[in-house]
C-alpha positions as CSV (number, residue, x, y, z in Angstrom):
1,X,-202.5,18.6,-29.2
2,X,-205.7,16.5,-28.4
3,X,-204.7,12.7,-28.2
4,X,-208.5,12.3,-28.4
5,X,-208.9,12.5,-32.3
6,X,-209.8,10.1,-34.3
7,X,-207.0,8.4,-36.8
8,X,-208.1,9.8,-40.0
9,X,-207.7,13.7,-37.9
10,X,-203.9,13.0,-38.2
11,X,-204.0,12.7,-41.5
12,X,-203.0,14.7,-44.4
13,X,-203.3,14.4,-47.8
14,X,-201.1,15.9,-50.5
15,X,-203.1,17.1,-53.4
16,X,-199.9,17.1,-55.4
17,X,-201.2,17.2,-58.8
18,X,-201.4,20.1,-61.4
19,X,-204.7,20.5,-62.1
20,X,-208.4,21.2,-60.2
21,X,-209.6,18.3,-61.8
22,X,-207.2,16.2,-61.1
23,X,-207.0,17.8,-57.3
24,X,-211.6,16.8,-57.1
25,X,-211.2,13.4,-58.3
26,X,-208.7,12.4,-54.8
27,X,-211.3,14.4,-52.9
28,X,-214.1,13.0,-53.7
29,X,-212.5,8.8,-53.7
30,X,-210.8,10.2,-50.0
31,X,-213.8,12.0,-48.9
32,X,-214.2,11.1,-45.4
33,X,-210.7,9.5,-44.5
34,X,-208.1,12.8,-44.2
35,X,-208.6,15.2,-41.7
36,X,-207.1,17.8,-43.8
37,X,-206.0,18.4,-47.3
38,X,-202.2,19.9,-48.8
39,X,-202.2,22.5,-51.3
40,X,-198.8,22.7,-52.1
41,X,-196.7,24.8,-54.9
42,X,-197.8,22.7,-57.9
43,X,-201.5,22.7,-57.5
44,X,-201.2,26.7,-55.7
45,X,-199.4,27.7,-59.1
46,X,-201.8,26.1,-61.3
47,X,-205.1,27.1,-60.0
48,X,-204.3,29.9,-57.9
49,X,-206.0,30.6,-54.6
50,X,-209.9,29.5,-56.0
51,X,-209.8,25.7,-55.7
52,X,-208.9,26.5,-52.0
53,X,-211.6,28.9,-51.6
54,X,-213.7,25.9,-53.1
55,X,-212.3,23.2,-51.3
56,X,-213.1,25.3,-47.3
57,X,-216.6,25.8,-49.2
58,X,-217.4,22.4,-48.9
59,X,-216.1,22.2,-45.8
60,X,-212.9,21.1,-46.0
61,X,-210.1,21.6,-43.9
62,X,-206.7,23.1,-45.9
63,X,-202.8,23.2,-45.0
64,X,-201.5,25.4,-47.8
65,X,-197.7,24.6,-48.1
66,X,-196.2,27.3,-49.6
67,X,-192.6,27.6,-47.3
68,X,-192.6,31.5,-47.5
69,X,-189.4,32.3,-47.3
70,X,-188.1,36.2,-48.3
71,X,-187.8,39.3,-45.8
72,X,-190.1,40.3,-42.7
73,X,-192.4,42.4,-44.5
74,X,-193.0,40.3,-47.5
75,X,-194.0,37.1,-45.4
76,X,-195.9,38.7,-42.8
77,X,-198.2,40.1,-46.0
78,X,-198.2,36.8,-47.3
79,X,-199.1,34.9,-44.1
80,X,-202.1,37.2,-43.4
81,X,-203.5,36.7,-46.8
82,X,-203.6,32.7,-46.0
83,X,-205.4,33.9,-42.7
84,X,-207.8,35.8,-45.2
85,X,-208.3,32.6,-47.2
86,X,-209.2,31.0,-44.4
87,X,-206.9,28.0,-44.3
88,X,-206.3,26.2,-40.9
89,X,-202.4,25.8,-41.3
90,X,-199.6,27.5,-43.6
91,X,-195.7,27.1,-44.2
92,X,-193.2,29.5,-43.4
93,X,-189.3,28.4,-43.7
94,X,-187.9,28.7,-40.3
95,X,-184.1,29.3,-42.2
96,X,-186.1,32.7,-42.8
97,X,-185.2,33.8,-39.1
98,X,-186.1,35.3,-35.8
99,X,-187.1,38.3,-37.1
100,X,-189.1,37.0,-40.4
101,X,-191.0,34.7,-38.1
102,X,-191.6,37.0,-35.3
103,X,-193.1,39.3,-38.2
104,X,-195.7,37.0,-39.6
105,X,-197.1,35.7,-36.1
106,X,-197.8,39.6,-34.8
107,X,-198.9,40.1,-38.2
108,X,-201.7,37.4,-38.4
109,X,-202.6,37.6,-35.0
110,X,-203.6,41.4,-35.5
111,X,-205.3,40.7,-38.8
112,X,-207.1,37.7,-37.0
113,X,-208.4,39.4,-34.2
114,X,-208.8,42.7,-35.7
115,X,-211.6,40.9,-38.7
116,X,-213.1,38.2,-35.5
117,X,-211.9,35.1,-37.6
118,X,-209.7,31.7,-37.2
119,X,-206.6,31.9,-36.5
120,X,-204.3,29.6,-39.0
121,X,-201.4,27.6,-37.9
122,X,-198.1,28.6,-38.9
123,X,-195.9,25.9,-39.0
124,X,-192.1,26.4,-39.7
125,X,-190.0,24.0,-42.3
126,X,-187.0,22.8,-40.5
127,X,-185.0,20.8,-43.0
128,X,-186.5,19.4,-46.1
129,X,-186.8,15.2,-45.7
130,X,-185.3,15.3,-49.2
131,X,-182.0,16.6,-48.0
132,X,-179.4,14.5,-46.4
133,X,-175.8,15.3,-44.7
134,X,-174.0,14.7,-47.7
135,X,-176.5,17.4,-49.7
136,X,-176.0,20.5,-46.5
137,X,-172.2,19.5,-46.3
138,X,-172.2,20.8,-50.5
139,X,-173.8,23.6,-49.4
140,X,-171.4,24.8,-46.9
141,X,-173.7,23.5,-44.0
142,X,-171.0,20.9,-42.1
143,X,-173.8,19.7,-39.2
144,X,-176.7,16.8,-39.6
145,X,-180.0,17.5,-40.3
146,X,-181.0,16.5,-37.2
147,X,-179.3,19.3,-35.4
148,X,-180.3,21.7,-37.5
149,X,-183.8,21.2,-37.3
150,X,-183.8,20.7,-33.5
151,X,-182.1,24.6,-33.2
152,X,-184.8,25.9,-35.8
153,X,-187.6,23.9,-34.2
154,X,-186.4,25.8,-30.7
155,X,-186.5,29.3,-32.8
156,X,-189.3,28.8,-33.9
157,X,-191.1,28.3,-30.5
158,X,-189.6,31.3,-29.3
159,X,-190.8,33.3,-32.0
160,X,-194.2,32.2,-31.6
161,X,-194.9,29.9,-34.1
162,X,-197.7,26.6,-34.1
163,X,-195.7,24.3,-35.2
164,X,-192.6,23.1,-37.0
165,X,-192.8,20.5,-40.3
166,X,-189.9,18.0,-39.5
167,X,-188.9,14.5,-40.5
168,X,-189.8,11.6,-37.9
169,X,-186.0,11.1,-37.1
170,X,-186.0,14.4,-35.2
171,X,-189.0,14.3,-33.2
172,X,-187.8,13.1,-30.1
173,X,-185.2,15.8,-29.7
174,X,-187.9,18.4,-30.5
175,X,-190.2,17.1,-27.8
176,X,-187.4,16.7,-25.1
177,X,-186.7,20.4,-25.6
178,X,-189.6,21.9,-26.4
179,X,-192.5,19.7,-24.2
180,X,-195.2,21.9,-25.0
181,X,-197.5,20.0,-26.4
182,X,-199.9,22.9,-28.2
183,X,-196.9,23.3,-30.4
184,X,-197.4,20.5,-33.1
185,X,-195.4,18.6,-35.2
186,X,-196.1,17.9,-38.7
187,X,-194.2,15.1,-40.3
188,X,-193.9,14.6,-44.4
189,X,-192.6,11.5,-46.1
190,X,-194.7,9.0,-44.9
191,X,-194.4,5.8,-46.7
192,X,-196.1,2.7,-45.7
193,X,-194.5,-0.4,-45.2
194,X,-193.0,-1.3,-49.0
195,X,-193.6,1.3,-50.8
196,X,-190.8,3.7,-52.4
197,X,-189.3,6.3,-50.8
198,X,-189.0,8.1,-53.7
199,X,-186.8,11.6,-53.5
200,X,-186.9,11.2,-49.9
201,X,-183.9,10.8,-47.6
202,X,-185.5,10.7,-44.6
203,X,-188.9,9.0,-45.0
204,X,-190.9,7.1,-42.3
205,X,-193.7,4.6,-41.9
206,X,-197.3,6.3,-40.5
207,X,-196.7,3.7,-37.5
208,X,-193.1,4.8,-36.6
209,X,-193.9,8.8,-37.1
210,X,-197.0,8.3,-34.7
211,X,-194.7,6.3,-32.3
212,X,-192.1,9.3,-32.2
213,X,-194.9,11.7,-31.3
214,X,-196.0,13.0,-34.7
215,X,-199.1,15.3,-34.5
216,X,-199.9,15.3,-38.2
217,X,-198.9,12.7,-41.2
218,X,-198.5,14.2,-44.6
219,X,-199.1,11.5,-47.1
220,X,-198.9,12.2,-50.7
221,X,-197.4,10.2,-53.4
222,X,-198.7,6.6,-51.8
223,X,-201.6,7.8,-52.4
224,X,-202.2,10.4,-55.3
225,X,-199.8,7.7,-57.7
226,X,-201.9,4.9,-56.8
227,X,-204.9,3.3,-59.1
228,X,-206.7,2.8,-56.0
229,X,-206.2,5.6,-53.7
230,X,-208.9,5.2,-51.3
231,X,-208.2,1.8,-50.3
232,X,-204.4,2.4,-50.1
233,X,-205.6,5.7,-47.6
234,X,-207.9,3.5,-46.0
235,X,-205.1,0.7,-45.4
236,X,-203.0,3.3,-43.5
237,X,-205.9,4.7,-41.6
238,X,-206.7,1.6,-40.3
239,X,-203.4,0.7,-39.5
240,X,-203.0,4.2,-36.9
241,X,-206.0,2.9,-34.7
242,X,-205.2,2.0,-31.4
């Protein structure tokens, strides 16, 4: 990734909130401070693909985090109608597999070159930050989440994908095995100094996250539950400069 961007590149903001209106009134108070915004499930299922159309319209910069997850086919349909949107980064779940993975990278890379337009990034979901060892050991998974997420991180890469999502605590084992710096890493549950870590089991400061080798911050709640968002965002901003 280019280490020459500016702090307020690495970061992205979660419009986790259920309605357009709602999802305008943190653009326009964070309007010059995120490099990117999040469209995630909630504010995807209640406005549908439009607000995203409107948001790129203006300008804007969107990671739609929808963590496709179902067989090849299915996803690499999905992940070329994000490419059609026009978003810059998209979510697939890397527990999908080699061959579901594999499937959506040929697939938007034809679709991109075939209609002469951006490629997206397709970014894999290791492990959810919201699950710990205790919660994969009741699912039959007996290893840590840090483990897991380093062999789906290495999957991923092989397969062709941007970029994993993981939490902070694995980054360092990602780099060490995969030092290819074009392939990002996108770290959720940031949470400044203080603040609540919510539903979070494996949450990080902006600081330490940076420090590990984070390419992107995902901030949402901080932020979007605050009654002044933009000088909370522009708190964290200023605390990423150099």
């Amino acid at each position: 990734m280019n280490d020459e961007r500016e702090p307020k590149d690495r970061v992205i903001l979660a419009l986790d909130v259920s309605t357009a209106e709602a999802a305008w009134r943190l653009v326009e108070v964070t309007q010059g401070l995120v490099g990117m915004y999040k469209v995630g499930s909630q504010l995807f299922t209640a406005t549908g693909p439009d607000l995203v159309r409107a948001l790129l319209r203006r300008g804007e910069r969107v990671f739609l985090d929808l963590k496709f997850h179902d067989i090849p086919t299915t996803v690499a349909r999905a992940g070329v109608e994000a490419a059609r949107l026009g978003v810059s980064m998209f979510t697939i779940h890397a527990l999908g597999g080699g061959p579901m993975m594999r499937a959506v990278v040929e697939a938007v890379a034809e679709f991109c070159a075939r209609e002469a337009v951006a490629r997206p990034r397709i970014l894999a979901v290791t492990v959810l930050t919201s699950l710990g060892a205790e919660d994969l050991a009741r699912m039959g998974v007996r290893a840590e989440p840090e483990r897991i997420a380093v062999t789906l991180a290495h999957l991923a890469h092989a397969c062709g994908v941007g970029g994993v999502v993981a939490s902070a605590w694995e980054i360092a084992r990602i780099r060490e095995g995969i030092p290819d710096r074009g392939f990002a890493i996108v770290v959720p549950g940031i949470r400044p100094q203080g603040t609540s870590a919510h539903d979070q089991r494996r949450s990080a400061t902006p600081q330490e996250a940076l420090r590990a080798g984070a390419d992107y911050l995902v901030i949402g709640r901080p932020v979007v539950e605050s009654d002044r968002p933009r000088e909370v965002l522009e708190n964290i901003v200023r605390h990423l400069s150099p």
